[in-house]
N, C-alpha and C positions, 0 to 999 in steps of 0.2 A: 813941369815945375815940381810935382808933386812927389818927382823919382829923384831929381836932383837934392832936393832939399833933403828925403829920406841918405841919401849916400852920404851926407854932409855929418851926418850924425854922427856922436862916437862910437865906436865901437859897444861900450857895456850899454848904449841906448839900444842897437840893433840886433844883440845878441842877449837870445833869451836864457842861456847859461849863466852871462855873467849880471845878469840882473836878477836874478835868482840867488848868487854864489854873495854878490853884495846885500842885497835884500836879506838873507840870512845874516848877514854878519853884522848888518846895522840892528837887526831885531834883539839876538845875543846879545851884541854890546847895549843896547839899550838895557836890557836886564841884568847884567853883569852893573853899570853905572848905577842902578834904581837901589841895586842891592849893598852899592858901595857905599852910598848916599846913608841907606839905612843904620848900616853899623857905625859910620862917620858919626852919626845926629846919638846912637843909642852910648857910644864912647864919649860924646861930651857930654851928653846928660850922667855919666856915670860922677860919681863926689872926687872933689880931689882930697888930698892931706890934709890941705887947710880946714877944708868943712868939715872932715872926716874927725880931725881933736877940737875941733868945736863944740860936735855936737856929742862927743865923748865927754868930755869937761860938761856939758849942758846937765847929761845924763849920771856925770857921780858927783856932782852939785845936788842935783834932787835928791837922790838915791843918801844923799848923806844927811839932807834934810829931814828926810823919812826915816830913817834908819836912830837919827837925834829923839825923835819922834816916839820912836816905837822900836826898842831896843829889840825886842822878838819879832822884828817883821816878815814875813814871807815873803820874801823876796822874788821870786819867782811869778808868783799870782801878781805882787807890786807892777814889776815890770810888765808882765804880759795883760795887764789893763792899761795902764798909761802910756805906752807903746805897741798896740796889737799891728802897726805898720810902719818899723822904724825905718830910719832913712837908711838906715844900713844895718848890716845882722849887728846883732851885739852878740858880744861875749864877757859876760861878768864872774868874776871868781870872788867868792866870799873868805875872807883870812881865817875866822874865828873857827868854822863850820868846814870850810874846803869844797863850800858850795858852789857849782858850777848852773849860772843861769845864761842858754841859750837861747836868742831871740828871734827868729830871721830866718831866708831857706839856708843860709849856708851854715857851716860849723865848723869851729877849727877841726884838727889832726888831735887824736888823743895822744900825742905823744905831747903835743903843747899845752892840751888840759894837766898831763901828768908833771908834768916840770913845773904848769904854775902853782899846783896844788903845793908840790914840795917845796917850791920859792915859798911860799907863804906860812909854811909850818916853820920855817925858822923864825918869825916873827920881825921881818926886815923892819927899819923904819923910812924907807924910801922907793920908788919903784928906779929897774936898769934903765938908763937912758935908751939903751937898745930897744925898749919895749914902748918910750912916751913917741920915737921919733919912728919906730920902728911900722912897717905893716899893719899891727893891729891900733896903732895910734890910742894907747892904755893911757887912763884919767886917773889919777887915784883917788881910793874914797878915802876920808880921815874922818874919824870921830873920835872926840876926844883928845886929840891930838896923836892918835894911833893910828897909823895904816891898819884902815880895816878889810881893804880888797882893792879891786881896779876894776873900772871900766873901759872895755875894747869894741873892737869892731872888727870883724873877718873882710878882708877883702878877696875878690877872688885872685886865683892865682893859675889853675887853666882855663884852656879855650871855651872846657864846655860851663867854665862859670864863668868864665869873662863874657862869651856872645850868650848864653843861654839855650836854654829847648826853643824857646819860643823863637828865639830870632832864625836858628838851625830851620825851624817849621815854615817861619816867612820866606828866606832864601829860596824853601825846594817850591813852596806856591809859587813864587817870583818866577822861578825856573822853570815851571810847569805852563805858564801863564803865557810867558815868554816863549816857549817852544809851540804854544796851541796856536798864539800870535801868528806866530811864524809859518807854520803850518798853511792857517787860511791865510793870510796875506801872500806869501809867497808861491805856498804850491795850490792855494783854491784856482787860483785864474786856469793856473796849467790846466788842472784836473777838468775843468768845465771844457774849455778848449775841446781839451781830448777827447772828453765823452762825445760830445757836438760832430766831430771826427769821426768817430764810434758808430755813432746813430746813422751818419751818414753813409758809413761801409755797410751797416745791415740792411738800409732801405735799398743801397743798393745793389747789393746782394739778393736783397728778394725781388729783384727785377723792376725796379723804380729806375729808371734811366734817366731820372730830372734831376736826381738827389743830388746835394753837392753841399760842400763842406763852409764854413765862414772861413774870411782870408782877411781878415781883421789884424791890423799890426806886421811890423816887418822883420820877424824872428824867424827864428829855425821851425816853429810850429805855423807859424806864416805860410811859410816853402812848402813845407810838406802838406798845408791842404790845399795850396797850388796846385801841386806834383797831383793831390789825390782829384783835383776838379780838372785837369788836362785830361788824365786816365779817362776819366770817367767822360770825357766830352768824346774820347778815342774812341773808348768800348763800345758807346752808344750809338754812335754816328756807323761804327762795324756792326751790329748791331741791326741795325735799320738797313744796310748794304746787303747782308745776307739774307734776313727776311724778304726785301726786293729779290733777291738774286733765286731762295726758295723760293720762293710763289712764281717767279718768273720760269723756272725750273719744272716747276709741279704743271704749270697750264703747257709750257712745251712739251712735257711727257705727253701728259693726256690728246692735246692736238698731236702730235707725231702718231700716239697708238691708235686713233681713232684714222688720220689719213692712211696709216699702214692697211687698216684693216680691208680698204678697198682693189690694190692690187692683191691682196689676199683669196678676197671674194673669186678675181677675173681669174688668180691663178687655177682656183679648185672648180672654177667652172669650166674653161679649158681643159684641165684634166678630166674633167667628165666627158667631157666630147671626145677628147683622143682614147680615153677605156672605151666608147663605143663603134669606133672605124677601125678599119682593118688593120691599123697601127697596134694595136694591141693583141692581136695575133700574135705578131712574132713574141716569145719569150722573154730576151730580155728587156724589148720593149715595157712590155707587163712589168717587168721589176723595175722599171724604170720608172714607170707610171703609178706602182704602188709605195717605192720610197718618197715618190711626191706627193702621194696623196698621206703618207707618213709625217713629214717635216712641214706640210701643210698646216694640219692638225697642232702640230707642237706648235708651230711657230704663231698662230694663231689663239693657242691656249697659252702663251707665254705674254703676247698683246693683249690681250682679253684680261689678263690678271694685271698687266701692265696698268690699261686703263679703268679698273676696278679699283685700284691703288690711290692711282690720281686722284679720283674723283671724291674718297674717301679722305685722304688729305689734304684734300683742298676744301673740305666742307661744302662739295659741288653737290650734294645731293642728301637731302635730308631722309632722315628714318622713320618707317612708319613704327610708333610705337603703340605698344599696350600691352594687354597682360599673355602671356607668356605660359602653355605650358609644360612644364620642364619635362615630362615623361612622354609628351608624342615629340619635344626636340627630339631628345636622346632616340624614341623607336624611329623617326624619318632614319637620324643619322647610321641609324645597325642598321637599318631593311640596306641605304644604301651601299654600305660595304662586305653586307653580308653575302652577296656570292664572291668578293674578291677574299675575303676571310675564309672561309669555307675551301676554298682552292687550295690558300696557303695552310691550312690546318691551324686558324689562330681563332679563341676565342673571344665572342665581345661579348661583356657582360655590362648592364645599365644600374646604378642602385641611385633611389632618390631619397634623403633624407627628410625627416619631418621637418615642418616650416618651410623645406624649398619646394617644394610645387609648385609655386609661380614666381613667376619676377617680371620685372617688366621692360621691353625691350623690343626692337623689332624683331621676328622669328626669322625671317628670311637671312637676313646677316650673320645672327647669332647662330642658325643652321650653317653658314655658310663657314663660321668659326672654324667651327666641332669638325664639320669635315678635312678642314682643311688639315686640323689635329688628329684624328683618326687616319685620314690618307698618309702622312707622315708615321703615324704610327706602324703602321703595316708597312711602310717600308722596311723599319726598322725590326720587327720583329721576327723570329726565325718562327719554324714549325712548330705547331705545339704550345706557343706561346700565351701569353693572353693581355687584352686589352680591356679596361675599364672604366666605363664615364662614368662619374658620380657626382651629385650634386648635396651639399650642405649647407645650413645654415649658419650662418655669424651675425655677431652684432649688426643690423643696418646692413646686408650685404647677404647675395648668396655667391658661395664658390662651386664653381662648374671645372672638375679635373676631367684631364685623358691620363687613366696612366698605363703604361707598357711597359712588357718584360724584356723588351729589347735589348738591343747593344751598348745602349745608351748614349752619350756624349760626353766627350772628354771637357775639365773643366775649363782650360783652357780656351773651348771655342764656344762655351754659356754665354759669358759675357757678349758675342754677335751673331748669335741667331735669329734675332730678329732682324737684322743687317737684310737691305734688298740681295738678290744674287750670291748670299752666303751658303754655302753647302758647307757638311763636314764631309770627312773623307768619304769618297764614293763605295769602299771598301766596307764601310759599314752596314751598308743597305741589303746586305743576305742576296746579293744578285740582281735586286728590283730596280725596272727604272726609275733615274734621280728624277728629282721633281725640278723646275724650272729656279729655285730660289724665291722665289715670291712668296708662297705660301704661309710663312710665320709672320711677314710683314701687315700681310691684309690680315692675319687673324691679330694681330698689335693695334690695328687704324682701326677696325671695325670694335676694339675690346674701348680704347680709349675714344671713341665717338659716344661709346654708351655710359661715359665718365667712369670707367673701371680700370683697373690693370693685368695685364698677365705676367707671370714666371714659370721657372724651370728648372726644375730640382732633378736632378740624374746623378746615380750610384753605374755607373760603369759596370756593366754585364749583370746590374743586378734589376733592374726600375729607371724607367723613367718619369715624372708628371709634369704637365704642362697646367696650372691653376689659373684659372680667371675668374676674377673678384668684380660681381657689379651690385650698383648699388638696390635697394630692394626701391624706392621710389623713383630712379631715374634721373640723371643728370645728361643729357644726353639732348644738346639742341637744335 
């Protein structure tokens, strides 16, 4: 019922464009009407003609009674007491003097002061029609029975004295007001919407697989946090499929490398029975029996690192931790490569920085690291070369390098070397045998069990380092 009745709706009900495109345009025309309204009300309150020679007559009525009064009056000071807020500007010209008394903000045109001044030195005895009927709607003063001046009034004649500063000032408030209006009313919902949307892609982005969006109302912004809570129902649910499918993955390794390792066993102990009978006399026998006992070796040190692996990723086997230190790591690690170094003409040198002497970590793994980085390394390296572990301190962290003068790695295969089964070209290796591919993986499982990281910076023919970052208290559970 709830879908049906939704589809019944008009168009500018279920589209969030056009309720937006109308919502603007009702808010506008509201302000556009508020502001018509205003000039409407300030144009009738303005005087018309009528009242205009009204109160012109009003003002050279007194002005003539004052003037009976008080033949030297100031005219000037007169008016601007008795009128400090007339109903409209005045404009008074005195005959006798050519005195010009302006009242009000506005003021005629000096070319109309100059014309009245000269109308009145002829000594007229009547004012132009043009002038009693005219715009300034002129009163005459008489005293005595002389035209002794006129009394007018300025009306405005442009826009900017017809509507004023001030009313110009209300308009752009009105318009300002009106566009903030419009602003929240119209684009606040969107905008909150959105964010709500927003929040929801970060949480899930940062690996919240609950997050999910409001789907509130049946607009375009509707759809799309549909669209983004379907996604997000996909991702998660894949998600949870491949964690199943690793783990499922990670225990079959481990079981497959651990059952291998029992025809392993019967193979190399059969090879020892047939080295000891007379099978082994003949010659190629013999080769036949020590490329076995060759590919034995490998293929068991290939399972061995296999199920090392496993166990390490699957969190099957916790570490013994405590403190750590870094100067007999490094001397195990050289005693143990040092007659294969020594063969090849390659130097290992150990330097330990202040502050790292200890860290804390299980030794046995973390030796297990180094080698694996150093065996690698002397692949790598030609005669003469040299290799160096070094250990320094950082904020909260010590860094443990191998670095070698090797061949280095091209940059293109940086990015998977940690990869299981990943060699680079075998050509690099200065003739030594390849290592099985395992090697950088377990020192990756074993770095990040101890909640650290490694990298690997290589300049081609010039340096290699391989950097591992752990923490100085241990995160590793």
């Amino acid at each position: 019922m709830a879908t049906s009745s939704l589809t019944r709706k008009p168009v500018w009900v279920r589209s969030l464009y056009w309720r937006m495109v109308l919502a603007f345009c009702l808010c506008i025309g509201g302000v556009l009407t508020v502001q018509l309204g205003a000039v409407v009300l300030w144009l009738r309150s303005a005087p018309d003609p009528t009242r205009l020679h009204a109160f012109t007559d009003a003002v050279a009525a007194d002005l003539t009674r004052a003037l009976i009064e008080s033949p030297h009056l100031d005219v000037q000071t007169y008016i601007e007491t008795r009128y400090p807020k007339p109903f409209a500007s005045l404009y008074i010209v005195i005959a006798e003097t050519g005195q010009v008394v302006c009242v009000g903000p506005l003021r005629p045109p000096e070319a109309s002061i100059a014309g009245a001044q000269d109308f009145y030195r002829r000594h007229p005895t009547e004012l132009p029609e043009s002038w009693i009927t005219g715009p300034y709607q002129v009163a005459p003063i008489v005293v005595g029975g002389q035209l002794a001046g006129g009394v007018g009034v300025v009306v405005p004649l442009t826009w900017k004295q017809l509507v004023g500063w001030k009313m110009a000032g209300l308009s752009g408030a009105l318009l300002l007001l009106g566009t903030g209006l419009a602003g929240l009313v119209v684009f606040g919902p969107v905008r909150r919407r959105l964010a709500d949307l927003a929040a929801a892609a970060r949480r899930f982005g940062a690996g919240d697989f609950a997050a999910r969006a409001r789907e509130g109302g049946g607009d375009e912004l509707a759809a799309l946090a549909a669209s983004f809570n379907r996604m997000a129902v996909d991702l998660a649910t894949r998600d949870e499929q491949l964690t199943a499918a690793d783990r499922t993955r990670r225990l079959l390794l481990a079981d497959v490398s651990h059952e291998l390792m029992t025809p392993l066993t019967a193979i190399r102990a059969y090879r020892e029975v047939l080295s000891m009978s007379d099978v082994a006399r003949d010659a190629e026998a013999a080769h036949c029996l020590d490329v076995i006992d060759d590919e034995t070796q490998r293929l068991e040190s290939v399972i061995g690192d296999l199920l090392d692996l496993a166990r390490l990723e699957a969190g099957g086997e916790s570490l013994d931790l405590h403190d750590v230190s870094v100067e007999n790591l490094f001397g195990r690690v050289a005693a143990h490569h040092e007659p294969a170094a020594r063969r090849q003409q390659v130097t290992i040198a150990a330097v330990v920085g202040e502050g790292a002497e200890i860290l804390f970590g299980d030794p046995l793994r973390l030796e297990q690291a180094l080698q694996n980085l150093v065996a690698n390394a002397l692949r790598h390296t030609p005669q003469g070369g040299e290799i160096e572990l070094r250990a320094e301190s950082q904020a909260g962290s010590v860094l443990l390098s191998v670095r070698d003068t090797g061949t280095g790695i091209p940059p293109e295969h940086v990015p998977f070397i940690f990869d299981r089964f990943y060699k680079v070209d075998p050509a690099r290796t200065c003739g030594r045998p390849v290592g099985s591919g395992l090697g950088l993986s377990i020192v990756k499982a074993i770095v990040e069990r101890h909640g650290g990281r490694v990298s690997v910076l290589s300049a081609p023919g010039v340096a290699t380092v391989f950097a591992i970052q752990l923490p100085l208290n241990g995160m590793a559970s």
